[in-house]
C-alpha positions, 0 to 999 in steps of 0.5 A: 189472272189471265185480265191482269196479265193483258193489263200490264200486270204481273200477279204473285201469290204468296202462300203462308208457310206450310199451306198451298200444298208446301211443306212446313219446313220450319217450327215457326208457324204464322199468325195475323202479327207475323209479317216477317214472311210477307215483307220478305216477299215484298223485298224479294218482288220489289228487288226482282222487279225494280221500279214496279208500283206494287199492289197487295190483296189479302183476305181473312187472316191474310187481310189481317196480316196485310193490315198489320203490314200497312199499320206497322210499316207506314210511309216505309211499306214499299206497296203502293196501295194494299186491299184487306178484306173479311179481316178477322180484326179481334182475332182472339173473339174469332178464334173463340168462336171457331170449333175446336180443330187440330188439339186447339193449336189452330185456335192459339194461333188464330189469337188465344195466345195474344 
């Protein structure tokens, strides 16, 4: 991050609801189809810093959720170019293959109950 600072670029990571150490607060959980949380943040950046050309990475789920951002919103995304990458793209196949964790809610969420 320390490069893309002498760059001229700000970096913000956004965490999933509950990860990172945060607690979750709210029932709501995430999954690859709730873009809700990640396009308020793209609001929020793109209020606090007007102007600014955005840029998104987003790996695995959060590759998947940054897809269905892109598809979803289209022309009206205010990103300026986004990079998915590792994107479990048929989440339910993905989940099916995952070792049963947490009494299965982790399993549903990834994509069982699509």
């Amino acid at each position: 991050m320390k490069a893309a600072y002498k760059k001229g670029f700000d970096v913000v990571v956004v965490n999933h609801r509950g990860l990172g150490g945060l607690k979750l607060t709210t029932p709501k959980l995430y999954s690859s189809i709730a873009i809700d949380d990640f396009s308020d943040a793209i609001d929020f950046i793109d209020k606090k810093y007007p102007g600014r050309k955005l840029f998104a990475l987003g790996a695995s789920l959060g590759g998947n959720i940054l897809g269905n951002i892109l598809g979803y919103q289209g022309e009206k995304c205010k990103l300026t170019a986004g990079c998915v990458i590792s994107a479990p793209i048929l989440t339910p196949e993905s989940a099916s293959n995952l070792p049963p964790t947490l009494f299965g809610a982790y399993d549903r969420g990834l994509g069982k109950s699509f």
